[in-house]
N, C-alpha and C positions, 0 to 999 in steps of 0.2 A: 498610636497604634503600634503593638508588638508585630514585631518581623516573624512572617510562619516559620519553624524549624521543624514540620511536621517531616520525614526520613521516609520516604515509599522504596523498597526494591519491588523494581520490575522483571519480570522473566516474560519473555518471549521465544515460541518454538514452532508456531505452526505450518511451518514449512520446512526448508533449510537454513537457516539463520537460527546459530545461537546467538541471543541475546542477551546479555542481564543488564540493567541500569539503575541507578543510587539519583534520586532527584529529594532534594529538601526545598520545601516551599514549594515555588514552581521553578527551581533552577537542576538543572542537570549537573549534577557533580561527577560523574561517568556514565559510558555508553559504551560497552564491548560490543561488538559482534565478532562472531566466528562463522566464516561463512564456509559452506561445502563447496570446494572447486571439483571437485568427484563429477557430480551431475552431467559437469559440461561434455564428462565422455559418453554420456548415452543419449543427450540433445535432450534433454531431460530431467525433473527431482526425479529417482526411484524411492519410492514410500519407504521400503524395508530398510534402502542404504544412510537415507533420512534419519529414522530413528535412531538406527543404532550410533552412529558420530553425535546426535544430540546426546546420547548416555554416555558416551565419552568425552563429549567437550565441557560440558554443563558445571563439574564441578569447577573445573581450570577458568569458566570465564568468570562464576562467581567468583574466585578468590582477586582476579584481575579486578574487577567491577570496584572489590569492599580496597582496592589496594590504592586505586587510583583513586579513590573516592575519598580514601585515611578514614574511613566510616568501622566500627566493629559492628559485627551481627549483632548484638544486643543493641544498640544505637535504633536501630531500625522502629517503625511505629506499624509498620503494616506492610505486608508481603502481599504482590498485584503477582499474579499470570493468566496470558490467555488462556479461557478455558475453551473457545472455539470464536469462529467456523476452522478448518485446517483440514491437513492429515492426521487422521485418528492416533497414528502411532507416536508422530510428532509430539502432537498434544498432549498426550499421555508421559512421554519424559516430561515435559515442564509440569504439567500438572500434577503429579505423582513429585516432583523434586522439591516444588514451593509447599505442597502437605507435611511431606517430612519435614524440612524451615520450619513451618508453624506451629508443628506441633512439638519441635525439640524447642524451639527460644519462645513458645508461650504469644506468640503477636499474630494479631487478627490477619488472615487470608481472604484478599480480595478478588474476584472472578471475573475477568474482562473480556467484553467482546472484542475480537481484532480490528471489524472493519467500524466500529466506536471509537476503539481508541488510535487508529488513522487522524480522523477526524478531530476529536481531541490534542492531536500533536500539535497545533496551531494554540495549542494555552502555555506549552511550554515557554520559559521565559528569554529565551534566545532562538524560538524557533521563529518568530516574527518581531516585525519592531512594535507590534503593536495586534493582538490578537483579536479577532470580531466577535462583535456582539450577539446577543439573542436576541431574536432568532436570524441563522441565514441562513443558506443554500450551501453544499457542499458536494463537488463531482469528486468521487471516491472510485478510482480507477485502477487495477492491478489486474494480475494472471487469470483470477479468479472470479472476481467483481464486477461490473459498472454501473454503478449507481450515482443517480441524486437524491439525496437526501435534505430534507426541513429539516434544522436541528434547531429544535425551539429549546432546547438547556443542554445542560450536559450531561443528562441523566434521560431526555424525552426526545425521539426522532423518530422521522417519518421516511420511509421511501418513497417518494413521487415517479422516479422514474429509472426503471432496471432494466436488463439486456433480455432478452426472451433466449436467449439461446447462448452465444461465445461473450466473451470479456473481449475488451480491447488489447487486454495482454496478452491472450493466448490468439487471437487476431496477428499482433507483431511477431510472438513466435512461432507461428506456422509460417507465417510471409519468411519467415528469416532462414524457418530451413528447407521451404521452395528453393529460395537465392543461394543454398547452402553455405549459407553466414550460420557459425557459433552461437551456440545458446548461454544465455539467456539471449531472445533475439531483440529485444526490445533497443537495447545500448547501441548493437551492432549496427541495425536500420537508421537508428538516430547516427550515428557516426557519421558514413558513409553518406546520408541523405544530404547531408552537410553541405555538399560539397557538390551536390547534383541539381539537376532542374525538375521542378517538383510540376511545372505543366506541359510534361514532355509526354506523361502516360496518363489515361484514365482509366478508374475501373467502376463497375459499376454499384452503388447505394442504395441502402434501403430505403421502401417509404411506409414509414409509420408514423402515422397521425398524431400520435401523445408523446408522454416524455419517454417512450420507452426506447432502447438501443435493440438493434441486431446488426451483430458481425458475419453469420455464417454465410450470406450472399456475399459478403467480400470477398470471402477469405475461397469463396467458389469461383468468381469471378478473374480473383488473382491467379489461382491453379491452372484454369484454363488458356487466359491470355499467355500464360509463360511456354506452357504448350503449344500454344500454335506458335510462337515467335523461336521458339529454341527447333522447332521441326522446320521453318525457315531458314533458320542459324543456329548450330549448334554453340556457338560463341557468343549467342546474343545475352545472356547472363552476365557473364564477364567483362562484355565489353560494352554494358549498358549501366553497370551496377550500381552508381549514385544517381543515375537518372529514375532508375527502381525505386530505388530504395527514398525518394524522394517526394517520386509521386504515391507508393504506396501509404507513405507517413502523412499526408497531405489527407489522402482519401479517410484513414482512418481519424484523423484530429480535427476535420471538419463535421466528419458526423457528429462525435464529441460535443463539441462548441454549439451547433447549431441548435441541438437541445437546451445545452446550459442557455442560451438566448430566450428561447421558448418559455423555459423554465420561472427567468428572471421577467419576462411580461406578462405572463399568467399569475403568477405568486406577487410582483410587486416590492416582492425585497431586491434591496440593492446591496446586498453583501453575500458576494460569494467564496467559496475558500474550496481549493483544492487541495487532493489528499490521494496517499497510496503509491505503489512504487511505479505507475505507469507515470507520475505526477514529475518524476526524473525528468520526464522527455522534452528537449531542448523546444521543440517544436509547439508542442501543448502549450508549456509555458508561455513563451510570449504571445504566442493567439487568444489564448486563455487570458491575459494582462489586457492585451491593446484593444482585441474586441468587444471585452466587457466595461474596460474604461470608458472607453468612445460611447457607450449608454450610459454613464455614468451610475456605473455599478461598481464599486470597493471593491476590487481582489486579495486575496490572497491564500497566499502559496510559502512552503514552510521549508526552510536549508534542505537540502540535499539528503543531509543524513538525518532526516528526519519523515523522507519519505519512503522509502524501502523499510522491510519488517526492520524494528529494531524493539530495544527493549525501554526506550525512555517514554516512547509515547505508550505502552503496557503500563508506566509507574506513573503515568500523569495522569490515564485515564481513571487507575486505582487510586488517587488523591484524590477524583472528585467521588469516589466512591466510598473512601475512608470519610469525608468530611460529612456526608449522610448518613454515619453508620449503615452504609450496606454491607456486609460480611458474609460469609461462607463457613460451613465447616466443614469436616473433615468426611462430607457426603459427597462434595464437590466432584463432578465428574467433565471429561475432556467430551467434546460435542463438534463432530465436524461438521455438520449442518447448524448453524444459531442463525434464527433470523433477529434483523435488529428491534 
């Protein structure tokens, strides 16, 4: 059996994170990111200041990407970018940059979903020791997101079970800038939780019957408690901060899990695989391993840099999309709403 040498560039944009990536076969030969530290001054991405640094990074990280990779543009077999979910404007530099690639060096243009190719990051060939099978379960968790997903291939998935209201991510960054911790809040709460006692506070959880999430009664329930304890003490933030930031990470990582359980004994598959840039969190993780073990469910969970937006899992999800002849042309358009 011949070794694949199939050449994917990946472009990823839909948020803040420029991305480009050079993957042959399924191995990763570069991964830039350029990330916007800008946001952090308005506790926030702003759309506008988004776009415009993706149209000024975008050429500098491709030439990084083809440098580090020793790859020429003509080399390439097929050009992958997100074409959604995102910020519209986002989407539109990558989307608009990888048309012009394909239509100047002649190679097919592949259209990816983002929170697909999450998910897919897990076939890249150093993102696990050993990537899961069809079909499994997949908790796909970020700013925007929270989902479980059937992914019965790589090309056919289901959503069983979504948030009716907030993501778990923008859950961590509203708590974070409650506690007026730094954005992105998610890292910060993980930091500090570290380090704190995580059955010091409770808040209160939703109850919903199926596999679906809600955040927004947390993220109420956080609000308020801080309120009455800082009209208490106005020190009480400060001088409580890992014991917060502990119990907050605790209350949202159980809701989490407790579906992903549900999930794995209604469904019956014992392979689950996490995904997405909430899938960082030191916490998730190993709850996410030892709980699902102990039922003797398969985990897994894909490096670090492979869970935050980047561009390698865009060029791996475009592999299995190149290997199906599915293609795009030059009609392609950027979609910040895609359902999967």
């Amino acid at each position: 059996m011949t070794a694949d040498t199939t050449i994917i560039l990946g472009i990823e944009s839909s948020c803040d994170d420029t991305s480009i990536a050079v993957l042959k076969g399924n191995k990763i030969l570069a991964n830039v990111v350029a990330s916007q530290l800008i946001h952090a001054n308005y506790g926030g991405v702003v759309p506008e200041i988004a776009s415009r640094n993706h149209q000024e990074m975008i050429w500098n990280t491709l030439q990084q990407a083809l440098s580090i990779a020793k790859i020429e543009i003509d080399q390439l077999d097929g050009i992958a970018v997100t074409k959604g979910p995102g910020l519209l404007g986002s989407l539109l530099v990558g989307v608009s940059f990888a048309k012009g690639l394909s239509l100047v060096t002649n190679k097919p243009l592949l259209g990816v979903h983002h929170m697909k190719a999450h998910i897919l990051a897990h076939f890249i060939s150093d993102a696990n020791k050993c990537p899961p099978s069809f079909p499994f379960l997949c908790l796909t968790v970020s700013g925007g997101h929270t989902q479980i997903v059937l992914v019965k291939s790589a090309l056919e998935m289901e959503i069983i079970g979504k948030t009716i209201d907030d993501a778990a991510g923008e859950a961590f960054d509203k708590a974070a800038k409650m506690l007026g911790l730094p954005y992105p809040g998610g890292p910060s709460i993980d930091k500090h939780g570290q380090l704190g006692d995580e059955t010091k506070y409770t808040f209160s959880k939703p109850k919903i019957q199926n596999l679906d999430f809600s955040f927004s009664g947390v993220k109420t329930s956080i609000k308020y408690q801080l309120e009455k304890w800082k009209n208490e003490d106005a020190d009480f933030v400060e001088n409580n901060l890992p014991d917060l930031c502990a119990s907050i990470q605790k209350t949202i990582v159980d809701i989490l899990i407790e579906k992903c359980i549900s999930a794995t004994k209604q469904t019956g598959i014992k392979q689950f695989a996490l995904a997405g840039g909430v899938s960082a969190n030191s916490r998730l993780r190993n709850d996410f391993t030892n709980t699902l073990e102990a039922l003797q469910v398969k985990t897994y969970i894909p490096k670090f840099e492979y869970c935050t937006d980047n561009g390698a899992m865009i060029a791996m999800a475009g592999k299995f999309l190149y290997d199906h002849n599915i293609f795009e042309n030059q009609e392609l358009c950027a979609q910040a709403r895609l359902n999967i």
